[in-house]
N, C-alpha and C positions, 0 to 999 in steps of 0.2 A: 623606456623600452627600446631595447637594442642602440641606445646610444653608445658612442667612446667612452665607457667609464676606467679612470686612471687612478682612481681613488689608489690602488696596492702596489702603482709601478713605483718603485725604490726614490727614483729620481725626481718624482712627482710626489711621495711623499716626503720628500725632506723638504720641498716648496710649501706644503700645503702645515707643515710643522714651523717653520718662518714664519710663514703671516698667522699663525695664530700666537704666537710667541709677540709677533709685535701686537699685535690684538690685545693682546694682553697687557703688554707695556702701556697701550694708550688705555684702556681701562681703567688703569690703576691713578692714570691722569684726571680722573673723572672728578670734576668740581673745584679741581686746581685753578690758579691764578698761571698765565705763564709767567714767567720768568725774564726767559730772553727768548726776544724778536726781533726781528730783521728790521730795520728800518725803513719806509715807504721806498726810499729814493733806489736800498739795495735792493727788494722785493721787486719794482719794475726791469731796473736796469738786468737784474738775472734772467728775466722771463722776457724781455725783449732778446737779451742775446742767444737764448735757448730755442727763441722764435725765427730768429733771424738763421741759425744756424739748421734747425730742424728740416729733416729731404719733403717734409710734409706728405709721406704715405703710412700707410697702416699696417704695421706689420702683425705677427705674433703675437698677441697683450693675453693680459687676465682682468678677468673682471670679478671682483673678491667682496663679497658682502659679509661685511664688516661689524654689526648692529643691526637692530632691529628698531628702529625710530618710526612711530605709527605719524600719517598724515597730519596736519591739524586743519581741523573743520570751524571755521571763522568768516565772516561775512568781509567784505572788503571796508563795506563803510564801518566796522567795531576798531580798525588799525589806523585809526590817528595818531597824529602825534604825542598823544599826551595818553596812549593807552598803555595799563598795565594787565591788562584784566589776561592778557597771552605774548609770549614772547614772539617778538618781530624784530628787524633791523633794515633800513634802507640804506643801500648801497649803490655806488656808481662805479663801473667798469672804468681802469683808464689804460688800459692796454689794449692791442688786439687779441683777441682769441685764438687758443691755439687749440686743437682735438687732438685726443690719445682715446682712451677710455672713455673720458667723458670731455666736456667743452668746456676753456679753462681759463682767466683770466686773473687779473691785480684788481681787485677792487677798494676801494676806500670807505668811510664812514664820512660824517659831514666834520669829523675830529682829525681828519687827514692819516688815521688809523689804516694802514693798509693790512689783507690779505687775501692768500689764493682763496679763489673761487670757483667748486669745481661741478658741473652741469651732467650729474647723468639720465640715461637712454631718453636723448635727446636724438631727432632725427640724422637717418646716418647722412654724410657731408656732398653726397651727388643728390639727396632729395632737398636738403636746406643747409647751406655752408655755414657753418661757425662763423664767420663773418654776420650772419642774416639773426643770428641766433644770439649773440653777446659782442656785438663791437662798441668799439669804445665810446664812452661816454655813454652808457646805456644804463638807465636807472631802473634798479628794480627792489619790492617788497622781498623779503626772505621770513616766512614765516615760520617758528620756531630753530632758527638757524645751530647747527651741529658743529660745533666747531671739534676738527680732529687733529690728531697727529699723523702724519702720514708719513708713509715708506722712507722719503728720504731727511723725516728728520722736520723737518718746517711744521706749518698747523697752516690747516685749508677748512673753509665753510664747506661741506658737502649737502647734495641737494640731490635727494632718491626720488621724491615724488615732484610729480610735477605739477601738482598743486598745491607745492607750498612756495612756488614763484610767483608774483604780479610785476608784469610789466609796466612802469610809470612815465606818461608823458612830461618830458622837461618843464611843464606848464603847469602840472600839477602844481594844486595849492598846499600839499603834502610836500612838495620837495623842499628843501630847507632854501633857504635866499645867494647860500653862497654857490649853489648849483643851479641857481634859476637864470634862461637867457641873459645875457649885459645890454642886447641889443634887440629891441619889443621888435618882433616880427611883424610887418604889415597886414593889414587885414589882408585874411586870403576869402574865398571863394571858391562855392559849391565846385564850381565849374575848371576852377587852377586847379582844387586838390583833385577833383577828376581825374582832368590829365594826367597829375603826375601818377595816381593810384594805376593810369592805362600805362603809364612808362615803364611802372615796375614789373606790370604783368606782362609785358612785352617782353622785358628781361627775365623771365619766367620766378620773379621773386614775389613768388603769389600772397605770403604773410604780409610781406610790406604791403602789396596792394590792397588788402582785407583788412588792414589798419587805414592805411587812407582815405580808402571808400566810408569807413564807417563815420570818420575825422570831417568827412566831407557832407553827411547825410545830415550832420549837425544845422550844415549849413542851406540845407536845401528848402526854398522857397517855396517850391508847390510840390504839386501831388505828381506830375511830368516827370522833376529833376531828382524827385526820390525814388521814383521807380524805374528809373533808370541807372541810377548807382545802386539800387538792390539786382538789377539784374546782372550789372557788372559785378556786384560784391560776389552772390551768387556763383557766377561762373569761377572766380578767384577758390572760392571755396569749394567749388566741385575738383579743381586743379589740386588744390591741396587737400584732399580729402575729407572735406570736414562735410558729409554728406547730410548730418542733421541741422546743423546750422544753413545749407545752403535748402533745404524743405524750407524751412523760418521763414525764412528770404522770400521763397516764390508762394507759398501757399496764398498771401491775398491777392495776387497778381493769377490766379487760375480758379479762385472761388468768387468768379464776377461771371453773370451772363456771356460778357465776350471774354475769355481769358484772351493774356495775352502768347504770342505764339512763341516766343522764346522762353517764357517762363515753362510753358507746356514741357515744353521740349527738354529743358534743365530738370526739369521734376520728374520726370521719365527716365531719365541718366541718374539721379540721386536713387532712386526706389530702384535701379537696374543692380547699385553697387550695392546697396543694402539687400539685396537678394531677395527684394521682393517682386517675382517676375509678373504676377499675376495683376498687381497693385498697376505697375509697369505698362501691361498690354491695354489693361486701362487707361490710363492717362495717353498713350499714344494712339489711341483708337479715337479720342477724342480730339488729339491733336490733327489726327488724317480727315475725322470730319469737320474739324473747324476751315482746317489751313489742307486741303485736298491737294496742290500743288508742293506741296513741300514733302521732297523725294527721302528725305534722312528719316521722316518720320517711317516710310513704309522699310526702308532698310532696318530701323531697331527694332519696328513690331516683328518682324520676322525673326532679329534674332532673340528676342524676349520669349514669342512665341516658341521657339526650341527649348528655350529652358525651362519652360513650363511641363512640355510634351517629357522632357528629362525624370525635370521632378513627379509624374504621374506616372510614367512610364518603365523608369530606368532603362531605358535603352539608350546606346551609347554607341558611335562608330569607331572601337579601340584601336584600329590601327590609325583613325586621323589622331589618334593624341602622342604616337608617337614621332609620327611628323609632326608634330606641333614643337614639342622638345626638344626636336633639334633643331630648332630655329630659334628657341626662346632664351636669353643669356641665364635669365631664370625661369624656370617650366613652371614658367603660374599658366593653367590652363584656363580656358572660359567657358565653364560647365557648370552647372547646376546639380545640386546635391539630392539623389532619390533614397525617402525611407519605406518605401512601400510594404515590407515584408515584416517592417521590427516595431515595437514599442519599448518607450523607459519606464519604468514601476519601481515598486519596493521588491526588495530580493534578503528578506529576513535580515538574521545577521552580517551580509555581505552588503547592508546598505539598499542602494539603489542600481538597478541591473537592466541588461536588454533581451526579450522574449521575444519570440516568432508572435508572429499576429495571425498565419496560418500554417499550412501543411507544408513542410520544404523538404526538396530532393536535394542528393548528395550535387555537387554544383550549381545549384543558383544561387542567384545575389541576392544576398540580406539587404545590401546598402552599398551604396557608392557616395561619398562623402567627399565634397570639396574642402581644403583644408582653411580653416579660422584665417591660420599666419603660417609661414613656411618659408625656411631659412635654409637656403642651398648655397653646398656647397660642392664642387666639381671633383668629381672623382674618378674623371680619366684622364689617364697618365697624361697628354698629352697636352693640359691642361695646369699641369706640378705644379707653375709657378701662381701659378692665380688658385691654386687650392690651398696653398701653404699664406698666402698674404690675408686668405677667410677663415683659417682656425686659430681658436679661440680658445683659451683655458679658463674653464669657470668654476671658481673654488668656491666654497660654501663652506668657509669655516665652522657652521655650527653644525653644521649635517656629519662633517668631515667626510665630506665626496668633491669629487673633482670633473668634469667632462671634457671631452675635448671637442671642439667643431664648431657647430653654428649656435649653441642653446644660448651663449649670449646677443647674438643678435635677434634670435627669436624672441627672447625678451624685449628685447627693446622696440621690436616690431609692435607688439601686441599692446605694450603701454599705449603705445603712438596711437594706432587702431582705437582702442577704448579712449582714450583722450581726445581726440576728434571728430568720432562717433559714439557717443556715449548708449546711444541703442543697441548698440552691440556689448556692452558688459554685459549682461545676463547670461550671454554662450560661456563666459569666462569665469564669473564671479559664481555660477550657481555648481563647478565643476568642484569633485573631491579634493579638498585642500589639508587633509591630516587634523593635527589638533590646534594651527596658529590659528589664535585669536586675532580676528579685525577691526577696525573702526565698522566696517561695512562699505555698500558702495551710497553715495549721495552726489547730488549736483548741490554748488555756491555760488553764488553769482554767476549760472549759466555755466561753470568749470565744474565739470565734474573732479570729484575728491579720490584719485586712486592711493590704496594702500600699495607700494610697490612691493614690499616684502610678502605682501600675502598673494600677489597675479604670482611672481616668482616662484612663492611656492606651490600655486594652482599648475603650472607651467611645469615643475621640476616632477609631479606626479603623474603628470598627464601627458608628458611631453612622448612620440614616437619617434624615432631614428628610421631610415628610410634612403633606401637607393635614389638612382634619378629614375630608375625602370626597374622593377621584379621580375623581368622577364632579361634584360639584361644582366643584372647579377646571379639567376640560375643560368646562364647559361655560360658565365664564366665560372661558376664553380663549377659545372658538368667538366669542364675541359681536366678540375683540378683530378686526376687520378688517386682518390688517397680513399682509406676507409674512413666509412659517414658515420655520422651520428657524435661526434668530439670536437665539435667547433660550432660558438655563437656568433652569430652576425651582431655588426656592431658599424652601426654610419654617422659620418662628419653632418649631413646634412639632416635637418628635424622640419620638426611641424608639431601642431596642434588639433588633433579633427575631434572635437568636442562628442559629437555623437558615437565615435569611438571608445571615447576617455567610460562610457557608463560600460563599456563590457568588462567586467568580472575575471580573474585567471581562472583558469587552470590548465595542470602540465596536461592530462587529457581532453585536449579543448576538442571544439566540432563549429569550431569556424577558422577560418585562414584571412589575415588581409595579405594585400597585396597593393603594390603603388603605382602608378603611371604619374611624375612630375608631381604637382599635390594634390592628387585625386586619390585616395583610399577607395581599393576594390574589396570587397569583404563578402565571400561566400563561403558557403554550408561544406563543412567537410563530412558529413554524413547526411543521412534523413530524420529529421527534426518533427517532432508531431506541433501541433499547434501551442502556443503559453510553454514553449521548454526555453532555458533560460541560455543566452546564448555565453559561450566563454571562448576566449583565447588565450594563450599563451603569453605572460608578460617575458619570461625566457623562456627560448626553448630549452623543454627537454630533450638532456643529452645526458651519454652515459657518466653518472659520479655520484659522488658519494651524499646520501639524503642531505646533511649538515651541511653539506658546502653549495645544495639545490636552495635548502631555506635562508642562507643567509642574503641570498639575491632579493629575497622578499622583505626584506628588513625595511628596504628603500620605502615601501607602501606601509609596515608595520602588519602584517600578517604573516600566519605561517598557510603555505598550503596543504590542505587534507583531500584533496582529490586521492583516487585511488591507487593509486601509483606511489606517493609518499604513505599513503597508510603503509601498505606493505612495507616500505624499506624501512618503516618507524617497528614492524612490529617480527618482521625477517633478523631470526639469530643472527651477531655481528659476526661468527665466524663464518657462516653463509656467504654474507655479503663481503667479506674478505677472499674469501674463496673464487667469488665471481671475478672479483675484480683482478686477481693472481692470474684467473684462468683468461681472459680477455686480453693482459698481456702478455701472455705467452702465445694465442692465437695472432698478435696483432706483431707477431717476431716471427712468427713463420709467412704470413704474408707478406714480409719484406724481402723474400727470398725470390717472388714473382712466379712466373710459372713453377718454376721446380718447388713449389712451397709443397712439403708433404701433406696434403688434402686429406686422404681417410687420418690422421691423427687430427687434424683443428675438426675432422665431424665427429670423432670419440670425443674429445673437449666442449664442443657446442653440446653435443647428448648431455654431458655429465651438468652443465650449467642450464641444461634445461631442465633437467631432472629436478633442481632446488628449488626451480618454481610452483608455491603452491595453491596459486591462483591460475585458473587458465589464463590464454595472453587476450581473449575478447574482455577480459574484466582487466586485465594488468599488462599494458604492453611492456614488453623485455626488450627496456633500453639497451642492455648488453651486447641483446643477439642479432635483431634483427639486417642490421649495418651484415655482419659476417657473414653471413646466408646471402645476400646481396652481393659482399666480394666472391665468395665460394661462385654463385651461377654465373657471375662472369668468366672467370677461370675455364668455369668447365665449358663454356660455349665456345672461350678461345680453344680447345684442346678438343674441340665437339662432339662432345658427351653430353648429348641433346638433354637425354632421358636425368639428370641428373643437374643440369643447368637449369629445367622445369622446378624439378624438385627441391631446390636451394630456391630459386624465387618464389616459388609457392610458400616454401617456409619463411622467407622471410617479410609478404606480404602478413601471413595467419600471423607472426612473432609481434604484429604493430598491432594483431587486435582485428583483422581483416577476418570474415568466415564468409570463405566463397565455396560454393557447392559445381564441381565441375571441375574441367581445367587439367587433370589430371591426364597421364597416359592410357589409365584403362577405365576408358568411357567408350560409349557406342556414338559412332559418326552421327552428325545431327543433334547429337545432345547442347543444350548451350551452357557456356561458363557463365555465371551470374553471384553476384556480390548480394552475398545473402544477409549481411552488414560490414557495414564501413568500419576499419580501425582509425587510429591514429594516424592523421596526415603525416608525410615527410616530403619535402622537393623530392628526392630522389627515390619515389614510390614508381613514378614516369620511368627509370633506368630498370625497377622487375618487369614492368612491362611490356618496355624496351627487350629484354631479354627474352620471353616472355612470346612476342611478336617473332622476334626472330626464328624461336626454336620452333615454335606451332609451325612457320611456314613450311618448317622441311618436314613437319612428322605429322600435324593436323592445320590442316589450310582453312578449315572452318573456323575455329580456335585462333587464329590471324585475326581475322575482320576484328571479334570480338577485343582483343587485345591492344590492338589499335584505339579503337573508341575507346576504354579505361585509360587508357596513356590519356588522351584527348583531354575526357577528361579530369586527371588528376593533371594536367597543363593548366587547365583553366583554373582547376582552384589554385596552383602556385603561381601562376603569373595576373591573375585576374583576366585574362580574356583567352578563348580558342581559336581568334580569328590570323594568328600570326604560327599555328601549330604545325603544319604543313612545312613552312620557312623554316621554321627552328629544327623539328627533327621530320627531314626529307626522308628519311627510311621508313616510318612510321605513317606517315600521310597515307 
């Protein structure tokens, strides 16, 4: 939804016609013997000098899924050496690693068999360097290993899931003898590997030190020196995110009469990232009355305590998030997610959907949703060159779609996330995922099993596109001068807000989101009775032609029957040929600017209203409404008050709006009231705008009124009213 989709640009399909062509070619390899292969010594020597020459930044890539190879779910102790019962292969790195796409290196077999080795959505390289991830000499399991052909001609082991790597200590009694140490390493101690495990976390290479420590605990003599490298593992694992392994860690160190106070204290930061703030206030509440001097503890209950108040609440202070973002290189905010108003259910044919839980007015908040995972990318100018080194082309050979922006690094986000926190796959795995079949989600030896092609594809239906602010992107299109309703929003940067992913389409929705950094603002575009089922827009509607409305929906495999494609499904096509004749030809005299001859585009609007044979509160008239918006502009520049009213009143009633009032011949004191909501637009705020202006010279009572509807139709397009005043100072 509102991604870069580049699936039809010319240049982008002859790319995406290439890699399925080689696709193709390596398919037909399938079961082959190769042939000819590089020899170990050339295989290094090209990838060292490709390493050695490489500027080591990121630039432009794609990332191209290629196959569809399911996990394999296998125990660790079933992959001995002398197993067939599932394909495996052990392998030793003997280069250094280089990163593009994926993390890549020369690996061997114990046959002195070299090939590439290629590691994908592996941590990106400022969270864990390639170096920390495959240096040399680093032995690992490859289970069910994929050997392909790739772009340039070679053949590389590739590796989608990340559990079907195991890591192997050189010690292992699995490693074969010609890779086993030459020289027996001396006894170490509890207390060496310690230290070195504290050296690495000093150097903030927190895996290594979660390896050491564990390496270390082997060795630990009493119950003192183990609970002490649990509490150091612990913290290593709170650095690196691995928020349920680091509970593991502290839960018997705080299930004792005297817990201890570090552990407290870690187990309150673990439950804070898992978003359990309540679980959280608890444990910290306990740690204030064990350890009453320790000042950090009263500092987190308080802010644990806010996100509770959040989540019960939803109240939220929207102008601190925007200060928050411009401070943040990425606008992850620290908020807590309120559902107070909605619930998920069965929603018949459409699956499973989200209903009001009670009574809602036209702007309030359904939910405010902090997002899963969120992938930004910068989209002011002033920023070009760091916006262009983060987009990303992500081709889907089998879909035959293409994006452009962050959705691969969202991926690789979200693997990371569920591979670290395995408590958190159910936000993901339980989300609408089409027709691919999966393994399912499991834990193996404490590794959870992710199917990578099916988050991918969880991710590719559910994924939103997204400004850094909705209040900033309305208000650079307000500057753009042009007729509305002919242009979709489309952003480099995405996310995932799972409680979103359950709303439903439709082109006539009656809710609106709205974003601040990765927070989803989602409020009532109309008044909603209690159990109504809520929808938004996966594209907006805009004016064109129904076929070319439905094929946006292919993406999800639905057509939409909201009432707006009934009509155009069931409107003679000369009709709708007519409209559309007549809309450019309106849209030719508006380029003329003021001198546009006016009373001819309102005989042309009449006669395109006239083929409507629904009224516009059942069928808004995508065609018109925009035009009646440009018309009362015009006429307020040329000030023809009486007339600028009457083009923004019609073009409010054309989205489906019946408001009673508002007119020129009302008696003073009477009030204008929206006797129902149409169809949301950002630029409903610009009739009212009009609207405002014109009341002041002709009914000053009708002002107030005018005002407050701007307000709020601001709040339902940017998510908040508190920046309304700022943004349109005439209207305040």
């Amino acid at each position: 939804m509102d991604t870069h989709d580049v699936s039809k640009v010319p240049q982008y399909m002859q790319l995406l016609l290439k890699q399925k062509k080689t696709l193709q070619n390596a398919q037909t390899r399938t079961g082959q013997i190769i042939e000819k292969r590089r020899s170990r010594d050339e295989l290094t020597m090209q990838f060292r000098l490709r390493l050695m020459m490489s500027c080591q930044q990121r630039g432009t890539g794609s990332n191209i899924r290629t196959a569809f190879i399911l996990p394999l779910i296998v125990h660790v102790f079933a992959l001995s050496l002398t197993c067939t019962k599932e394909n495996y292969v052990m392998l030793r790195s003997i280069t250094p690693p280089d990163r593009m796409t994926a993390v890549m290196a020369i690996v061997e077999d114990e046959n002195d068999d070299a090939v590439m080795l290629q590691l994908y959505y592996q941590e990106e390289e400022n969270a864990r360097p390639a170096e920390d991830i495959l240096r040399e000499e680093t032995i690992l399991i490859v289970k069910e290993p994929y050997l392909k052909l790739m772009s340039d001609g070679d053949y590389g082991v590739r590796i989608d899931h990340l559990s079907d790597l195991i890591y192997v200590p050189a010690d292992d009694p699995r490693v074969p003898s010609c890779w086993q140490p030459r020289v027996q390493r001396l006894e170490v101690s509890a207390e060496v590997l310690r230290m070195q495990g504290n050296n690495y976390f000093n150097d903030f290479n927190y895996q290594a030190a979660i390896e050491i420590y564990s390496r270390a605990l082997k060795y630990a003599s009493d119950e003192g020196k183990s609970q002490t490298l649990k509490l150091n593992r612990s913290l290593a694992l709170l650095k690196a995110k691995n928020f349920d392994a680091a509970l593991a860690d502290l839960e018997p160190m705080v299930s004792v009469p005297k817990p201890v106070e570090k552990a407290l204290y870690r187990k309150a930061q673990a439950l804070y990232h898992l978003q359990k703030f309540e679980q959280c206030c608890e444990v910290l509440r306990t740690l204030h009355s064990e350890y009453p001097d320790n000042l950090e503890a009263k500092k987190e209950l308080l802010r644990a305590t806010k996100r509770v108040q959040e989540q019960k609440s939803g109240t939220y202070r929207f102008k601190q998030f925007y200060v928050e973002i411009t401070k943040l290189r990425t606008p992850h905010l620290d908020y807590a997610t309120y559902t107070g108003s909605v619930a998920i259910r069965g929603a018949d044919v459409r699956g499973r959907g989200m209903f009001t839980t009670k009574a809602i007015k036209a702007g309030d908040l359904l939910f405010c949703e902090k997002a899963f995972a969120h992938a930004y990318v910068a989209d002011d100018s002033q920023q070009a060159s760091s916006r262009e080194k983060d987009l990303t082309l992500l081709i889907s050979v089998e879909r035959d779609s293409m994006t452009m922006g962050s959705q691969s690094e969202l991926i690789q986000m979200i693997f990371q996330i569920i591979y670290k926190s395995p408590s958190f796959a159910p936000a993901i795995m339980d989300l609408h995922h089409g027709s691919y079949d999966s393994v399912g989600f499991c834990t193996v030896d404490s590794t959870p099993v992710i199917d990578t092609f099916y988050v991918e594809r969880v991710i590719a239906l559910n994924c939103f596109g997204c400004p850094l602010s909705s209040r900033l992107d309305h208000l650079r299109a307000m500057d753009t001068e042009a007729v509305r309703g002919t242009a979709e929003k489309q952003f480099h940067s995405c996310g995932v807000w799972p409680l979103a992913s359950y709303i439903n389409h439709s082109c006539n929705s009656n809710a609106h989101r709205a974003f601040i950094g990765d927070m989803m603002i989602v409020r009532a575009t109309r008044d909603l009775a209690p159990d109504t089922e809520i929808n938004f827009w996966y594209h907006a509607p805009i004016a064109e032609e129904n076929d070319d409305r439905q094929k946006k929906f292919k993406h999800w495999a639905f057509r939409c029957d909201c009432a707006m494609c009934r009509d155009d499904q069931t409107t003679n096509s000369k009709i709708l040929n007519s409209r559309k004749q007549q809309r450019a030809e309106v849209l030719r005299f508006f380029k003329t600017g003021l001198k546009a001859n006016l009373p001819k585009i309102e005989n042309i609007i009449a006669v395109m209203e006239s083929q409507y044979s629904q009224p516009a509160s059942k069928v808004p008239r995508l065609h018109i409404w925009d035009l009646h918006l440009h018309l009362a502009k015009i006429y307020m520049q040329r000030k023809n008050l009486t007339k600028a009213i009457n083009s923004a009143m019609k073009s409010l009633s054309s989205l489906g709006y019946v408001i009673e009032g508002g007119n020129l011949l009302y008696t003073n004191g009477t009030p204008m009231i929206i006797k129902a909501w149409g169809l949301f637009s950002d630029y409903s705020i610009d009739c009212w705008g009009v609207l405002y202006g014109a009341y002041q010279m002709v009914a000053p009572d009708l002002a107030t009124q005018a005002s407050q509807y701007a307000k709020l139709s601001y709040r339902i397009c940017v998510g908040e009213d508190e920046t309304f005043e700022e943004s349109y100072k005439k209207l305040g």
